[in-house]
VOPAGU-2260 file (C-alpha; in pm, 1 decimal, decimal comma):
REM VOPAGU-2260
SITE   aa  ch    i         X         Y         Z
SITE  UNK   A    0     -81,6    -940,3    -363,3
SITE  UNK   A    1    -253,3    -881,2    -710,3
SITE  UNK   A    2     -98,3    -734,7    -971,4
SITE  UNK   A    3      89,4    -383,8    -916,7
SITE  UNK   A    4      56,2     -28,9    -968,9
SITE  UNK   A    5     267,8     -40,9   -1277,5
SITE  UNK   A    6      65,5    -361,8   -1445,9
SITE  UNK   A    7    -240,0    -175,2   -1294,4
SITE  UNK   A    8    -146,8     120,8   -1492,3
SITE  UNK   A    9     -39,0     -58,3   -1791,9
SITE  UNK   A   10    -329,0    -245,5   -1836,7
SITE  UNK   A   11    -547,8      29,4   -1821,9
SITE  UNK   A   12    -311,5     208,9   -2117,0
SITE  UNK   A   13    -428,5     -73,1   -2365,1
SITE  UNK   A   14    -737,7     -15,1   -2281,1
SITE  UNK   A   15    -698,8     342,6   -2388,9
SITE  UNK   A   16    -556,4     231,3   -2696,6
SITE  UNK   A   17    -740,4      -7,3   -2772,8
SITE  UNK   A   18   -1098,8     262,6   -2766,9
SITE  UNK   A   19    -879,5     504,7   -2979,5
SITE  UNK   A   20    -783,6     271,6   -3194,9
SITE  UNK   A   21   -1175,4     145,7   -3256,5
SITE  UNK   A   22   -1244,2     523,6   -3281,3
SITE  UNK   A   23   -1043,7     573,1   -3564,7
SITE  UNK   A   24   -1168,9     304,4   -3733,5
SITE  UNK   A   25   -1515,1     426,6   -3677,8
SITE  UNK   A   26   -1406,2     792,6   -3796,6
SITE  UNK   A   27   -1273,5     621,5   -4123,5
SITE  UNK   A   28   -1608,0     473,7   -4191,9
SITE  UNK   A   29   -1803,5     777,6   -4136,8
SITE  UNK   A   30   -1534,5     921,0   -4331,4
SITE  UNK   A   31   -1634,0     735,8   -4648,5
SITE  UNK   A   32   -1966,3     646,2   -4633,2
SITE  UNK   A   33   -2091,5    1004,9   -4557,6
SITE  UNK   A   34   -1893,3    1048,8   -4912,9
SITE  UNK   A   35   -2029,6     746,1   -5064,8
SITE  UNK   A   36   -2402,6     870,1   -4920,0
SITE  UNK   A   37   -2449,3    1214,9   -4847,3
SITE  UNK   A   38   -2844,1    1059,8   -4715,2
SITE  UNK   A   39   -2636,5     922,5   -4378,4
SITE  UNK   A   40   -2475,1    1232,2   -4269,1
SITE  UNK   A   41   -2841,3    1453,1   -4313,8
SITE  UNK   A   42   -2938,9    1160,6   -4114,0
SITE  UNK   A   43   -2648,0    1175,9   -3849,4
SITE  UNK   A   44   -2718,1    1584,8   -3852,4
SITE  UNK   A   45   -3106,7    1553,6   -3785,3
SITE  UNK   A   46   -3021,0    1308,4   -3498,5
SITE  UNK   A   47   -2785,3    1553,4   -3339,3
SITE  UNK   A   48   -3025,1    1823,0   -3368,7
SITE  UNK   A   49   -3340,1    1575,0   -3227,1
SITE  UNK   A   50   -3096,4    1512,5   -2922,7
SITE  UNK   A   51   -2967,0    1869,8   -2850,5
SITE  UNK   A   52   -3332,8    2009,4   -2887,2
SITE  UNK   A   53   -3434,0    1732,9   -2663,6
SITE  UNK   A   54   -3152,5    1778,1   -2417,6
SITE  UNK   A   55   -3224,7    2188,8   -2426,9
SITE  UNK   A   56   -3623,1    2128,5   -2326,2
SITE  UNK   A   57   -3523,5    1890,2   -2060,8
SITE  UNK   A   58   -3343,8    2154,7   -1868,0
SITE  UNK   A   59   -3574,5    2503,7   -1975,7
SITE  UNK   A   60   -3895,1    2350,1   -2012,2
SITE  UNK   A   61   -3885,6    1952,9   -1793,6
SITE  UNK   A   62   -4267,6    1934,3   -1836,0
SITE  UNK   A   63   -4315,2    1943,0   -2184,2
SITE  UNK   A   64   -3973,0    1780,5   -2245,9
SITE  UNK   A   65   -4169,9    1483,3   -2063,2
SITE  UNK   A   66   -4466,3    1535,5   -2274,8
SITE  UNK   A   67   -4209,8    1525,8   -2586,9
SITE  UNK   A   68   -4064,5    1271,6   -2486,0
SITE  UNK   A   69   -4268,5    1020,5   -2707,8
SITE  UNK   A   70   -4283,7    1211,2   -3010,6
SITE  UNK   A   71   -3875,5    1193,7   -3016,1
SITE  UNK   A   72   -3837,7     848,5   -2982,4
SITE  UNK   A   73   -4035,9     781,2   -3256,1
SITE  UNK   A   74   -3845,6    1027,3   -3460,1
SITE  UNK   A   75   -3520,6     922,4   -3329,6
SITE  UNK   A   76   -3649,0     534,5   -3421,1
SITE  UNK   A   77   -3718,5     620,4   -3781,2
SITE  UNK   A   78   -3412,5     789,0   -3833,4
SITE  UNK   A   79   -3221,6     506,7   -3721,9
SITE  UNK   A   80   -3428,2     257,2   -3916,6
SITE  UNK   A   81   -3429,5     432,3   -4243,8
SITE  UNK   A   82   -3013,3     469,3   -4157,1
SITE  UNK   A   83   -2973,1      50,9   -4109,2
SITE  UNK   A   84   -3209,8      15,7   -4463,0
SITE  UNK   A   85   -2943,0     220,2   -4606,9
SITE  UNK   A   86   -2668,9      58,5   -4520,2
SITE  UNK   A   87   -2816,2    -242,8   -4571,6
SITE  UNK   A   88   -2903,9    -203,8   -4929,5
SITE  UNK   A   89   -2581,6    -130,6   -5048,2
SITE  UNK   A   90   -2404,2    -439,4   -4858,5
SITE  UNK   A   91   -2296,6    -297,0   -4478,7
SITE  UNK   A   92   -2457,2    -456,0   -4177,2
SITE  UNK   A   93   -2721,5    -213,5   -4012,0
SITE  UNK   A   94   -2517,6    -184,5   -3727,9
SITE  UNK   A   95   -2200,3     -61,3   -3934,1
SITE  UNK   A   96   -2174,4     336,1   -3804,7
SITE  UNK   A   97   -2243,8     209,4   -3445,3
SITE  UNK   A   98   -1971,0     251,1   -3172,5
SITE  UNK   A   99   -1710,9     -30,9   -3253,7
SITE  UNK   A  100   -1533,0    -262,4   -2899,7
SITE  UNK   A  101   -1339,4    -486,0   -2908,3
SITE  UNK   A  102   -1542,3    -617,9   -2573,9
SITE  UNK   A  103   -1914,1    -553,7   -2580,1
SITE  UNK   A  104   -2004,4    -660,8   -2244,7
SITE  UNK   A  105   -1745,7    -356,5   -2117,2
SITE  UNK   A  106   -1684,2    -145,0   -2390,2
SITE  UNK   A  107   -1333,2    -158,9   -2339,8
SITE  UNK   A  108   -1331,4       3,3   -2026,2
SITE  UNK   A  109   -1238,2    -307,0   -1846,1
SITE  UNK   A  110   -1493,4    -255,3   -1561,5
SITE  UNK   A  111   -1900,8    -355,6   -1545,0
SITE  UNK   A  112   -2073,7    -136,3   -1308,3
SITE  UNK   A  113   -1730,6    -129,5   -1098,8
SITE  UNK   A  114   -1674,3    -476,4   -1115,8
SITE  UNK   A  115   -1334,9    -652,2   -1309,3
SITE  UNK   A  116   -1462,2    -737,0   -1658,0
SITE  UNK   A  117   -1385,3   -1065,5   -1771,3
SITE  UNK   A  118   -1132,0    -877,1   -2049,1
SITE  UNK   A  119    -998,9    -714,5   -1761,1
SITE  UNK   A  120    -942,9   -1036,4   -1535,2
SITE  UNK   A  121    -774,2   -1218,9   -1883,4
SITE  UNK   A  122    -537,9    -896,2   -1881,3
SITE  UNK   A  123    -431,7    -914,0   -1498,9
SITE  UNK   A  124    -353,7   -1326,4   -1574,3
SITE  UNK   A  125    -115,7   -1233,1   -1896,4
SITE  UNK   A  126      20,2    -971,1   -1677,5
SITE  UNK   A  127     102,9   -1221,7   -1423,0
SITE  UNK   A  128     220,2   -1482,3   -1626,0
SITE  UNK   A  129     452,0   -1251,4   -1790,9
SITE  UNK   A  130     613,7   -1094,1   -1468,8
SITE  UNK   A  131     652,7   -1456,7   -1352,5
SITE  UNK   A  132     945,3   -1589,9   -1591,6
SITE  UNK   A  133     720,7   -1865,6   -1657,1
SITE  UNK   A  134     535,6   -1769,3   -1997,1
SITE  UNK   A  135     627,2   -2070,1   -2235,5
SITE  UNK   A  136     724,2   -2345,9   -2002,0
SITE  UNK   A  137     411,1   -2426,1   -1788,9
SITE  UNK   A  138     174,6   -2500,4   -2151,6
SITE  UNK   A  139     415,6   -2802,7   -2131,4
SITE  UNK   A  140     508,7   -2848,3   -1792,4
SITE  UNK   A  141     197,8   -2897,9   -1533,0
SITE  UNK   A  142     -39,5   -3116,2   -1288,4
SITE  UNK   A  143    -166,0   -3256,0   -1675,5
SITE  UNK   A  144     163,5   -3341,4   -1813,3
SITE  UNK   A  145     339,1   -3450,2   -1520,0
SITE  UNK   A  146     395,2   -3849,2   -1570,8
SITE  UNK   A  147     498,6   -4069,2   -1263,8
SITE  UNK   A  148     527,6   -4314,2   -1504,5
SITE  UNK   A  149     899,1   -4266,3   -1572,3
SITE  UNK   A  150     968,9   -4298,7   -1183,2
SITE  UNK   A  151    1078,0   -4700,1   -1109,1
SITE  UNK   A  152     783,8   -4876,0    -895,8
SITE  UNK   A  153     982,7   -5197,3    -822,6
SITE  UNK   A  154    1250,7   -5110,8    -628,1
SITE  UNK   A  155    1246,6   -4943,6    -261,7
SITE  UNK   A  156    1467,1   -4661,1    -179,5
SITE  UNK   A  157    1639,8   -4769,7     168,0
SITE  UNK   A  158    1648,0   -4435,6     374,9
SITE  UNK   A  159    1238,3   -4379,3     222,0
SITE  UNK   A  160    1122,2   -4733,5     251,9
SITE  UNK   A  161     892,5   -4677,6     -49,0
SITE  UNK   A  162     955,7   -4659,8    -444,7
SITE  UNK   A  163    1042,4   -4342,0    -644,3
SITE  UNK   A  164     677,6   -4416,3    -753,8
SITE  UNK   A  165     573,6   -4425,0    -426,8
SITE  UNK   A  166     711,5   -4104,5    -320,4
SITE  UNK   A  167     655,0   -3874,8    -650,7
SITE  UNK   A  168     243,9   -3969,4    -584,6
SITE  UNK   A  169     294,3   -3879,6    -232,9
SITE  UNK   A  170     429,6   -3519,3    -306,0
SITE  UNK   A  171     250,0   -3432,1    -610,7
SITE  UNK   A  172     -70,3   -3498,0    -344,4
SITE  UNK   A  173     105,8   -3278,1    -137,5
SITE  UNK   A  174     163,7   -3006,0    -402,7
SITE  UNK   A  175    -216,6   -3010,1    -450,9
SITE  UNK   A  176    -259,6   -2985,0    -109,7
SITE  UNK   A  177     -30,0   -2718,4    -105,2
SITE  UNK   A  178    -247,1   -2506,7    -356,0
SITE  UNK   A  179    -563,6   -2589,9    -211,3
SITE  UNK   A  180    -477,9   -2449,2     115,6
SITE  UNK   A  181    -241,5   -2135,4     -10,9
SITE  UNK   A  182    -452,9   -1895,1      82,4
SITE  UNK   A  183    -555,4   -1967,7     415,2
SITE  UNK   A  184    -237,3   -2182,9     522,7
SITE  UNK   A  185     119,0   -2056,5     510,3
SITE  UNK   A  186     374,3   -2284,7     422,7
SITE  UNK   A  187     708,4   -2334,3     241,8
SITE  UNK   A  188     843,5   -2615,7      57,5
SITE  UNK   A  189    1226,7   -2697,1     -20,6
SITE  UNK   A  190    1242,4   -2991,9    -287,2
SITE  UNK   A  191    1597,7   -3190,3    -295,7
SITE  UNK   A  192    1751,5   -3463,7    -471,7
SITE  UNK   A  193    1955,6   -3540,3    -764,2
SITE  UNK   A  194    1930,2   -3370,8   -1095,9
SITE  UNK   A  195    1639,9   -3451,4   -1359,8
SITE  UNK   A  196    1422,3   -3572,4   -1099,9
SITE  UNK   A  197    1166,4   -3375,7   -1167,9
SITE  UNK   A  198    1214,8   -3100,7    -865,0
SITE  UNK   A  199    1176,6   -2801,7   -1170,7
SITE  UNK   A  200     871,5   -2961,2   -1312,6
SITE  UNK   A  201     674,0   -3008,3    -968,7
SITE  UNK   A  202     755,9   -2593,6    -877,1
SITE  UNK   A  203     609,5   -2546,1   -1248,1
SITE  UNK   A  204     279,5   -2775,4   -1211,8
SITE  UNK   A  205     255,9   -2524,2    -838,1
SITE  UNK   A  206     322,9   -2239,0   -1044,4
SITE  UNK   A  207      37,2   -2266,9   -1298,8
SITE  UNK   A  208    -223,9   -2374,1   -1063,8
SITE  UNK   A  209    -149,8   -2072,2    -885,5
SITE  UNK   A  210    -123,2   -1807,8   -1165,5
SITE  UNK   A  211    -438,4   -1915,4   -1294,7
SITE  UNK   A  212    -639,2   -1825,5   -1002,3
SITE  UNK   A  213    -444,3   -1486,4   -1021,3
SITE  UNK   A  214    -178,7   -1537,0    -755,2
SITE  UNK   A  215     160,4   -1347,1    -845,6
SITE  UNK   A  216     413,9   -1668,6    -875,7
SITE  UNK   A  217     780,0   -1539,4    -922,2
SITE  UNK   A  218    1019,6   -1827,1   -1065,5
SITE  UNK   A  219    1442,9   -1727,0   -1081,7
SITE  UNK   A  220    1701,6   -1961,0   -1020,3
SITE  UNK   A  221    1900,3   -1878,5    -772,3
SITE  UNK   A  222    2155,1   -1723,1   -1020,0
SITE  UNK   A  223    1911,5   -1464,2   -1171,9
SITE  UNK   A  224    1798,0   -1389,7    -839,8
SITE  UNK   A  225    2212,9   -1279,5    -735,6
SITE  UNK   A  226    2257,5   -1149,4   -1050,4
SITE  UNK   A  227    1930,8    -911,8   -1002,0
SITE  UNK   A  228    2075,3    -823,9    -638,5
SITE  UNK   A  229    2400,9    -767,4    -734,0
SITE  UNK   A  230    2308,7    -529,1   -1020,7
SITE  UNK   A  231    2090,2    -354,7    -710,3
SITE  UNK   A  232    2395,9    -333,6    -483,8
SITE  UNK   A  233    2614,0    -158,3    -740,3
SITE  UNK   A  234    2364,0      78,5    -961,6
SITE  UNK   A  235    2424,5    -106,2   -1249,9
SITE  UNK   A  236    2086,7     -75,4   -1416,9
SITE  UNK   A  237    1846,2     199,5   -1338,0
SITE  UNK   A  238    1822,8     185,0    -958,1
SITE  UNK   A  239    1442,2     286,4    -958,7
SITE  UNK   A  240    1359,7      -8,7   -1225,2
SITE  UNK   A  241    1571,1    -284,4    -990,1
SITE  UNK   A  242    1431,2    -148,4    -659,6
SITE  UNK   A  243    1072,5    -231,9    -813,5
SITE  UNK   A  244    1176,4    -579,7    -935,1
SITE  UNK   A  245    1317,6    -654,8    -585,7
SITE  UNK   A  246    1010,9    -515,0    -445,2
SITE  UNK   A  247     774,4    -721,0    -664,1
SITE  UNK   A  248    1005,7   -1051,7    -565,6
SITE  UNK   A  249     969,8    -978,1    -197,5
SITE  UNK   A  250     600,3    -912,2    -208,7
SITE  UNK   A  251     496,1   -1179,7    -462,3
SITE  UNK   A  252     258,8   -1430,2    -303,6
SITE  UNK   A  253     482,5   -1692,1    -403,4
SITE  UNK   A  254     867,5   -1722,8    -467,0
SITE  UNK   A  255    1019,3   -1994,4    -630,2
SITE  UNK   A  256    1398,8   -2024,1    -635,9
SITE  UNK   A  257    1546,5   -2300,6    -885,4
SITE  UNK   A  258    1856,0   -2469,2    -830,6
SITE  UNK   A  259    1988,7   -2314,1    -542,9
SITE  UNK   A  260    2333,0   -2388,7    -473,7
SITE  UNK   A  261    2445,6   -2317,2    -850,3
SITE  UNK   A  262    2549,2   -1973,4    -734,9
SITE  UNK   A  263    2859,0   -1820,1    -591,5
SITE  UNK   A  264    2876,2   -1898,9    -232,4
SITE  UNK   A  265    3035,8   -1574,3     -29,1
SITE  UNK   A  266    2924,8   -1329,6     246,9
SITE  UNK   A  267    2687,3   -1141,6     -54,0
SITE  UNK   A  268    2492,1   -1435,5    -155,9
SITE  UNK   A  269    2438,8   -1576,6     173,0
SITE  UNK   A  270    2350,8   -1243,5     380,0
SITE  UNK   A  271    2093,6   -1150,2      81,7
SITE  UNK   A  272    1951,4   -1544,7      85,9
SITE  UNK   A  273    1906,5   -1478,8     475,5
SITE  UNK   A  274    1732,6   -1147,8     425,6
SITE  UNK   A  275    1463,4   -1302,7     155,2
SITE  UNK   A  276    1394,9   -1580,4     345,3
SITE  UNK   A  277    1359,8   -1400,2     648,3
SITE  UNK   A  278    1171,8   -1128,5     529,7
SITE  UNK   A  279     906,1   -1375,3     355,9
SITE  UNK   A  280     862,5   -1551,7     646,8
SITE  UNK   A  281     791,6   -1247,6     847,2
SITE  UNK   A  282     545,0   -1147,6     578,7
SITE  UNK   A  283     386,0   -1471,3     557,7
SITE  UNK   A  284     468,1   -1504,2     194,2
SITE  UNK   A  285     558,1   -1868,5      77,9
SITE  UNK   A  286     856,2   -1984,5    -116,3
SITE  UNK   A  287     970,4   -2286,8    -261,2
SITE  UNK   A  288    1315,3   -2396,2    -319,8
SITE  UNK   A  289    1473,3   -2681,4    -506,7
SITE  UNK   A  290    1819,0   -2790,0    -477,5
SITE  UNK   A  291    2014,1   -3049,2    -610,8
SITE  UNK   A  292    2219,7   -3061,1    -292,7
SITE  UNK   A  293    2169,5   -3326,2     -39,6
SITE  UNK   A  294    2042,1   -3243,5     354,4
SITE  UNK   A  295    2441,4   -3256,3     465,5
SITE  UNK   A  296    2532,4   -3049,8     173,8
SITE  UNK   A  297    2290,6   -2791,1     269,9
SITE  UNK   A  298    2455,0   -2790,3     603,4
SITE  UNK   A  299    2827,3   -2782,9     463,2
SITE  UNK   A  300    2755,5   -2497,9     230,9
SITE  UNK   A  301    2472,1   -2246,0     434,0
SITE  UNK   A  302    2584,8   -2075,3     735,4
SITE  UNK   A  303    2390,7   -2213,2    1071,1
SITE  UNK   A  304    2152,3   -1941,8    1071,3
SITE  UNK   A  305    2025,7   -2006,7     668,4
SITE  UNK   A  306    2044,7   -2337,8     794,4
SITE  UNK   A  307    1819,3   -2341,7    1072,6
SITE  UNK   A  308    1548,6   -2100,8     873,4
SITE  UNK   A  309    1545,1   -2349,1     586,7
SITE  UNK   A  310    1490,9   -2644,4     890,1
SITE  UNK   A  311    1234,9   -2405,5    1095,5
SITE  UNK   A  312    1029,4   -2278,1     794,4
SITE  UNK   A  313    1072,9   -2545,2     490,5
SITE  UNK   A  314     916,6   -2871,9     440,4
SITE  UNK   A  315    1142,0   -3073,6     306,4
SITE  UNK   A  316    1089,6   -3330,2      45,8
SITE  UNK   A  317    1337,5   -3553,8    -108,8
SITE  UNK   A  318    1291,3   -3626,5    -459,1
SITE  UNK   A  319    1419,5   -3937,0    -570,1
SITE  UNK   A  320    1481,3   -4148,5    -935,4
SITE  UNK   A  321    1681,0   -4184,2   -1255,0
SITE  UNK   A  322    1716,6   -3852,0   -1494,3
SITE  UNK   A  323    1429,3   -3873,1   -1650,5
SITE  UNK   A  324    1577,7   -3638,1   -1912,9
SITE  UNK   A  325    1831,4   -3992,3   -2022,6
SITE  UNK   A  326    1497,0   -4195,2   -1964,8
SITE  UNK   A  327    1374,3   -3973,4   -2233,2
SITE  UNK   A  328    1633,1   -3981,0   -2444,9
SITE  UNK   A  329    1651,2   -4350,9   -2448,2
SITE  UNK   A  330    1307,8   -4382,4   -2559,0
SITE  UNK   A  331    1348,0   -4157,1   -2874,7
């Protein structure tokens, strides 16, 4: 998906700021050096003139412009030299009245010969990480934090046959296998099991990999995500704004939705949790949910038709262990 129009357009904005701002700064040294050393603005002048009368002959007179040519270099080449020996000897580096960007290799335009700068591709990545309600979190929470450690490797869970150790290596693999394949595989991923488990933490470590190789990652629990539909439904905020979020949501390569199951269960929620899922499915975009409700209590609470999309589409994978929030705890 990329970024949007809107980050598209806001992007580009800095940009403009950012060359008026240097600008002005430049200005302000002209301003007061030309004051300081009247010598630097005769020189500025007798460049301007070298350039216009140069400019002038190229377009009246192309032949002897060309045989000019050399003779204004050299010109132009002194005046610039005996500008840097000026600046020089009174304590400004010789390159002190040239243009000022904050990125050389662009010149704050964000572009090299039509190609993304590398300012420009460090823009679009803040601008994703910022649209994905993920900002702070994933510095701590990733693929280089995440610690099976605090999952038990001694005991077997009955209905897995294999340790929580066991099974946390097994799905963070599967994560990774997940993000390796994203962009030519579709797939969706529904994490369950009790709370502090680590479901959150896994959809982060997904979530950064992603980001960082400029995929737009979306993360709500499922009560922002009601609570942004609602508003929708009844005009609440400005309907254009909310139309563009919802937009964003549905179109974001990936979707995560937290804790589903936390919100209000009635014929709202579940018709608009049909129509996302649906509607990402259809578009080939993936989503991952976690839950802290078990397979049956998926059942109990979904209608049959949310139901059988999260069966049909999801992979489920049952995350098992002690809070590793108390485990935590206990150790401090």
């Amino acid at each position: 998906m990329g970024i949007s129009s809107t980050q598209y357009k806001d992007i580009m904005y800095q940009y403009d700021q950012t060359r008026m701002k240097n600008q002005r700064k430049l200005d302000e040294r002209y301003e007061t050096l030309y004051k300081k050393y009247p010598e630097l603005k005769e020189i500025h002048d007798h460049l301007v003139e070298l350039s216009i009368r140069q400019a002038r002959m190229e377009v009246l007179n192309p032949e002897s412009a060309k045989t000019n040519n050399k003779d204004y270099l050299k010109a132009q080449s002194d005046l610039l030299a005996k500008k840097a020996e000026i600046l020089r000897e009174n304590g400004y580096p010789a390159d002190y009245l040239n243009s000022i960007f904050t990125c050389k290799d662009c010149k704050d335009t964000g572009f090299i010969d039509n190609t993304p700068c590398h300012c420009f591709q460090k823009a679009k990545l803040d601008a994703l990480y910022e649209n994905s309600n993920l900002s702070d979190i994933l510095e701590q929470e990733n693929f280089n934090t995440f610690c099976v450690d605090y999952y038990d490797d001694t005991t077997c869970n009955e209905n897995l046959s294999i340790t929580p150790r066991e099974n946390i290596i097994k799905i963070q693999e599967m994560c990774k296998q997940f993000i390796a394949h994203f962009d030519t595989d579709y797939n969706n991923l529904l994490f369950y099991g009790p709370t502090g488990v680590g479901k959150t933490f896994l959809t982060h470590c997904i979530a950064k990999a992603l980001l960082d190789t400029g995929h737009t990652v979306v993360y709500l629990t499922s009560l922002q995500l009601f609570d942004i539909l609602e508003k929708n439904k009844f005009h609440r905020d400005d309907p254009y704004t909310t139309n563009e979020q919802i937009a964003y949501i549905l179109n974001s390569d990936l979707l995560i939705i937290d804790d589903l199951g936390t919100e209000l269960t009635n014929s709202f929620t579940g018709s608009q949790l049909y129509y996302f899922i649906e509607e990402r499915h259809v578009n080939k975009r993936s989503t991952i949910i976690s839950t802290n409700l078990s397979f049956a209590d998926l059942r109990d609470r979904y209608s049959e038709r949310i139901f059988s999309r999260f069966t049909g589409y999801y992979d489920f994978k049952q995350i098992i262990g002690t809070d590793i929030r108390i485990l935590k705890a206990l150790k401090r």
